[in-house]
Each structure stands twice: as C-alpha cells, then as structure tokens.
N, C-alpha and C positions, 0 to 999 in steps of 0.2 A: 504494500500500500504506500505510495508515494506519497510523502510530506503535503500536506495541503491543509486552509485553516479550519477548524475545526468547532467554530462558533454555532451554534445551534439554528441562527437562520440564515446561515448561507449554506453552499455546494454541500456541507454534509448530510446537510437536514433535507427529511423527507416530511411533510404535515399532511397532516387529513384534507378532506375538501374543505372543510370552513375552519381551517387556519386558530382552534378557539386559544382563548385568553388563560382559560380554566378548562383541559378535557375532558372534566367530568361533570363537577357543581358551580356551578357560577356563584352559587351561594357561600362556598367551601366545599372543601372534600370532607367525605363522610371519616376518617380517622384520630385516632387519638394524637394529643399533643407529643405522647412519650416519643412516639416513630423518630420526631429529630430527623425526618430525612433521610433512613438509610436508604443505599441500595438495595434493590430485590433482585435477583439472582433465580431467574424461572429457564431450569436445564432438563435435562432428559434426553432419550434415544429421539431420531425423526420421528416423525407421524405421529406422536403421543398429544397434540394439544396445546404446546407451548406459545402458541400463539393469541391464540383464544383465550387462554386463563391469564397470560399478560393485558392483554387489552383490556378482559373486564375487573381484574385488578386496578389497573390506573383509570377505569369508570369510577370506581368506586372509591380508591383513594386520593383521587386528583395527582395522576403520576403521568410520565413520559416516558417512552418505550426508544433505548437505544439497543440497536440490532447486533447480534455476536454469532451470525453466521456467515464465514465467509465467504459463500457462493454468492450470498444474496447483497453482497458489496457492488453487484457486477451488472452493470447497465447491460437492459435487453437479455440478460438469463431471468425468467421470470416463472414461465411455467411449472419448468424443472425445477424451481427450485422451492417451489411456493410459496413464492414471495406474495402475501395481501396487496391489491389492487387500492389505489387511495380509497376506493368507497367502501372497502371493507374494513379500516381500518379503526371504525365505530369512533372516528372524531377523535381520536387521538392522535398526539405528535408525535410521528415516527421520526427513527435520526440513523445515521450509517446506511442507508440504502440506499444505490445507485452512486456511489461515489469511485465507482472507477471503470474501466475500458476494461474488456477480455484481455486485452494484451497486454495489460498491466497486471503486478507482481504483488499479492498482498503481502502487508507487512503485520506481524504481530506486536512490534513494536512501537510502531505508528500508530494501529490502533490505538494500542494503550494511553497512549498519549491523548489522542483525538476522544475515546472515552471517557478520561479523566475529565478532561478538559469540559466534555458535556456534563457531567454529573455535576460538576459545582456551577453549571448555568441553570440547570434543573433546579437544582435546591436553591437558590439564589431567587429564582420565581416563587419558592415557595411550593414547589411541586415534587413528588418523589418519585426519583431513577430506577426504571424497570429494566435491567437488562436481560434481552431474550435471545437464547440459539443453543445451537448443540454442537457449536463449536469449542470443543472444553480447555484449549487454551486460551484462544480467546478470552472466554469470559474469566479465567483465573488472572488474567491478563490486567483486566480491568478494576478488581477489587482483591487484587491479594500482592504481599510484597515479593513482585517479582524483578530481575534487571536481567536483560536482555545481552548478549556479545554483539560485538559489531561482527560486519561482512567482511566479505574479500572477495569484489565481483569476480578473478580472476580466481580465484580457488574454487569459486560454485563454478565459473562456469565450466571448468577442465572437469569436476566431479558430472557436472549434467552431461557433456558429453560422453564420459563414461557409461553413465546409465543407459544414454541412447546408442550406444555403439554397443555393450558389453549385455543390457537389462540392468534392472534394480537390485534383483536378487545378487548378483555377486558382488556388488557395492553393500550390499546389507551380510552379505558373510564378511565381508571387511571388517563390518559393523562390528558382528560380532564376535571379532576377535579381539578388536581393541575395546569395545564397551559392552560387555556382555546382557548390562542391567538395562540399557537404551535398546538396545537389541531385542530385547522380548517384549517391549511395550510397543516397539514401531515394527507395522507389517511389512512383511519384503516388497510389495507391491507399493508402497505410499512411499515413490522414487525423492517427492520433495521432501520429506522428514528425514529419510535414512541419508539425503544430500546435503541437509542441514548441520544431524547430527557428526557427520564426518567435517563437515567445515568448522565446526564447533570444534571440534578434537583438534584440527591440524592449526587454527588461528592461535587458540588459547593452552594448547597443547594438555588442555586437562576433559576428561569424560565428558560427555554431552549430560550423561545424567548427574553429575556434578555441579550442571547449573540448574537444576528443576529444584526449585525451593519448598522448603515446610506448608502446609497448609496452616496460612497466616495471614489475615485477613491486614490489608490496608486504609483500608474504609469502613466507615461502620456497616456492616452487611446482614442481610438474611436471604440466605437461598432454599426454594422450593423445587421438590423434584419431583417429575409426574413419571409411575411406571403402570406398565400396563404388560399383561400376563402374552410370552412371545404367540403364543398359537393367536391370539387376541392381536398383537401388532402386529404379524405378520400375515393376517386376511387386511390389515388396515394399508399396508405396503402397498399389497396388489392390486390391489383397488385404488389406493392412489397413482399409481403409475399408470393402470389403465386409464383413468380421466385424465392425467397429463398428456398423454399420445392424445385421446380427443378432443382432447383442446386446442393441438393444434405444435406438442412439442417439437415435431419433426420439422414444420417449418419456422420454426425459432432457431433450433440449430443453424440450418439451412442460410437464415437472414445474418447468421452473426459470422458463418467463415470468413466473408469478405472483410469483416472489422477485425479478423487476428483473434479468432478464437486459436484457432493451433499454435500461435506465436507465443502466449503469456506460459508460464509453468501453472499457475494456481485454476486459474479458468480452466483448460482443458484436460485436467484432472477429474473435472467432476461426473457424478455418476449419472448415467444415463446421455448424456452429453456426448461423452466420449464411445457409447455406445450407437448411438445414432449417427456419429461424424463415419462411425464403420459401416454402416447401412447404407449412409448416402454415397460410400466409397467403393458397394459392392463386395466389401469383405462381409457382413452378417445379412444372413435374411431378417423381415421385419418378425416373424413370431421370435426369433431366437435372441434378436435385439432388446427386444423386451422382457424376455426372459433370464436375462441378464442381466437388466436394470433392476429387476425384482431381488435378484438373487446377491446381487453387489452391495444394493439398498438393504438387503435385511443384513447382510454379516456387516454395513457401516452400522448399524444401528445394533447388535451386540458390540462392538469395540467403545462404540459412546456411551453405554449402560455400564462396563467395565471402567472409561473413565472413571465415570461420575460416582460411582459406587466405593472407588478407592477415598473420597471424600468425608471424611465424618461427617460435618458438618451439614452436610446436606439432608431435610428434613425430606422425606420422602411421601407423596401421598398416593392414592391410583386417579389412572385418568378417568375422566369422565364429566358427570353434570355436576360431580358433589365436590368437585375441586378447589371453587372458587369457597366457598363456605370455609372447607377444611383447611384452603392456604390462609383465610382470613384469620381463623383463630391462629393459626401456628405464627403469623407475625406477631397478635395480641398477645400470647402468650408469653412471644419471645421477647417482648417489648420494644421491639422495633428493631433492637441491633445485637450484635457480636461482632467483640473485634478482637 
C-alpha cells in the first residue's frame, strides 16, 4: 500500500450515500459513557457475517467502520470480494476501501499507519472505531504493539523471481530450514509471505518469526469473533461463490487485466481471481474454475479461524441473528476496553 494521506474525508474514505454527521442517532449513540472510544475488532473466517454485525454495531453505537481486508483495498475487485455497494452500507462511514490500483502493492505497514491515523479522527468526532476483515495481520496491525522491518526492493525482487522461475514451494523449504517456526504458520503456496519472511531473515538477518510480537494491545481495544460450525460455513462458501459468478464475476476479472491485475503481487493472488484469469486463459474449464474457488475459499477460511483462535483475547460468539445482542453485552461487560 503506497504512502498516501490518510484523513478520513479524503482518497481513503469510502461514506455511505448520505455522507451522515452521526451514523447512527442524530440524537446520540445509544452507549454507555464507560466505552471511552475503544476500538472494536469484529474478525473471523470469510462468509461468517463480519460485515453485517459491524454495521449494525456502529447503528447502534454511533461508530465508523474502517476496512482490514486487503483484497477489498482494490478498486474495481468488488464482487469477488464482497465488498458492500454504498447503498448497503446502512448509512455508515466506511474508510480503507478502494484506495489502490491492482497493480499496486499493499503494505501492512502503511496500513497501520493510515489506520491509526483514522481511529483518532473517529474518536475525535466522538464516534467509535469499528475495524472489520479477516485479514489477521492486518487488523493486529492496527491495535496491537507491532513495528514492522523495512524492505529491500532489490532483495524481494530477486526472491519473486525465484518463486516465478523455481514455485513457492522451494522458497518455502528455504523457509524452513532457516525458520522452522514461520514455516509452519505460512502455506507453501502464499509465495508473498514465505517472500517476505525470507526478506525478513536476509535484511535483519534475524527469524521472521522473531519479529511477530506478544498479543499486546496498543489501543484500548475489544474484539469480537463470529464462528460458525465448518459443514454450516462451508454450504455458506458455495453459495456465495455461486452468486459471485452470477453476478457477473467473470466479467470483472475480465475489465480489470487491462488495469494490471497480473502486474501487482497482492491483487493477483487473490482467490477466485486468479482462478478465473485461468479460464479466460483457456487453462481451466468454467465448472472446475469454480470449483476451485470453492475449495481455495474454504481451506483460506480454516487458516483465518486458526489465526484468530491463537488469540486469547478474542471473545468468540456464533454467527447469526443473535450476534448483535451477544456482541452488545460482551462490550458492556467488558467495559469498553482492554489494553
């Protein structure tokens, strides 16, 4: 994610149709004084609801919803990623979406910054920071003490050409010869982490997992986790991909190669994406392309449940109707914050 400002009503900020003052009460938000503002932290595997229970969260408590998925940073990936359409976004201020090109590189470190940056314009309004996605550094990214290594565009890039000449996989037995503990948390397939973690090792010449910190909150925080039983989310998978394709995903792909979808590393990684770019390339038929998307999408969505679960902290409730109730009490409870 290339440096860019990160003020709440410019280029990062995404808002509702009617732009409001107060997304929820005009009168006040319905919460208690104690909250102080924390952040909410609403994570979980895909498909589980995370979207929904943030939104009507910040209805209900007069909040703003800043985005920590990074697919959904990506102007024109919309379908596949399901990203909410301004009109569904029930009058709340969205922020981090649509703030970069396919062919742009995100950063987790930018984020962090550009998150931060939003959360004390939030609470500055008087409103409380909802961060939503299943992206799980990301969001640790944003409320926990993390610090980041710098790059070495020349050392990623010789490592990227490896992977594209060599695969992932034998960059990832690299891995795991020199960090055995980064090794088992990053799939051989996910060429940009296992590229990272070795640029990590050869800049600072210490472990990649050397730099992943304590579970230590930065800001005063409450996170909520929706799970939902796999046989349960993994009919909810298939079914979402199905309405993706008829929606129209295959010609979204289609619109965005000429913008440098294959160019970016982070954009053309994504699932279903990179399945389709093989369809329209004549390497997959369409039932098997899909059926790949399905099968890609439920094992990302075990490895994000495996995140988030390494987390104490994380209150855990099921998804469904009764969510919003049950995250209500779990922030009363908690009195707004932990830090």
């Amino acid at each position: 994610m290339p440096a860019r400002a990160a003020h709440p009503d410019g280029p990062g900020a995404s808002h509702g149709p009617e732009d409001p003052v107060d997304p929820a009460h005009p009168d006040g938000p319905d919460r208690p004084d104690v909250f102080d503002h924390p952040v909410i932290n609403v994570v979980g595997a895909t498909a589980t609801g995370k979207s929904e229970l943030a939104i009507a969260l910040a209805q209900r408590l007069g909040g703003e919803i800043i985005n920590a998925d990074a697919m959904q940073f990506y102007r024109g990936m919309d379908i596949g990623t399901a990203k909410l359409a301004p009109g569904e976004r029930g009058g709340i201020a969205h922020h981090l979406l649509d703030i970069l090109d396919v062919d742009e590189d995100a950063s987790v470190a930018t984020f962090q910054h550009e998150a931060r940056a939003l959360i004390t314009a939030i609470r500055g309004r008087g409103h409380v920071p909802i961060l939503v996605g299943g992206s799980g550094l990301y969001v640790r990214a944003a409320t926990d003490r993390m610090a980041f290594p710098g790059t070495d565009p020349q050392v990623r890039a010789r490592l990227e050409a490896e992977a594209h000449d060599h695969g992932s996989a034998v960059l990832h037995r690299r891995l795991a010869g020199l960090d055995p503990e980064a090794a088992r948390t990053i799939a051989p397939a996910d060429t940009r982490r296992v590229v990272r973690a070795l640029e990590v090792l050869e800049i600072t010449g210490e472990p990649f997992s050397a730099q992943l910190p304590r579970y230590e909150y930065a800001l005063p925080t409450v996170q909520v986790g929706l799970a939902l039983d796999r046989a349960a989310l993994h009919e909810r998978i298939a079914a979402r991909v199905g309405r993706m394709w008829e929606a129209g995903w295959v010609d979204e792909v289609r619109a965005l190669l000429p913008r440098g979808l294959l160019t970016g590393t982070t954009a053309r990684q994504a699932i279903g994406y990179a399945q389709i770019v093989d369809l329209l390339a004549g390497r997959l038929a369409e039932p098997a392309a899909r059926e790949s998307t399905i099968v890609r999408t439920r094992q990302f969505a075990k490895r994000q449940d495996t995140w988030f679960r390494r987390d104490p902290r994380i209150r855990w409730l099921p998804a469904g109707a009764s969510a919003v109730d049950r995250a209500l009490e779990i922030l009363g409870a908690d009195g707004g914050a932990q830090r």
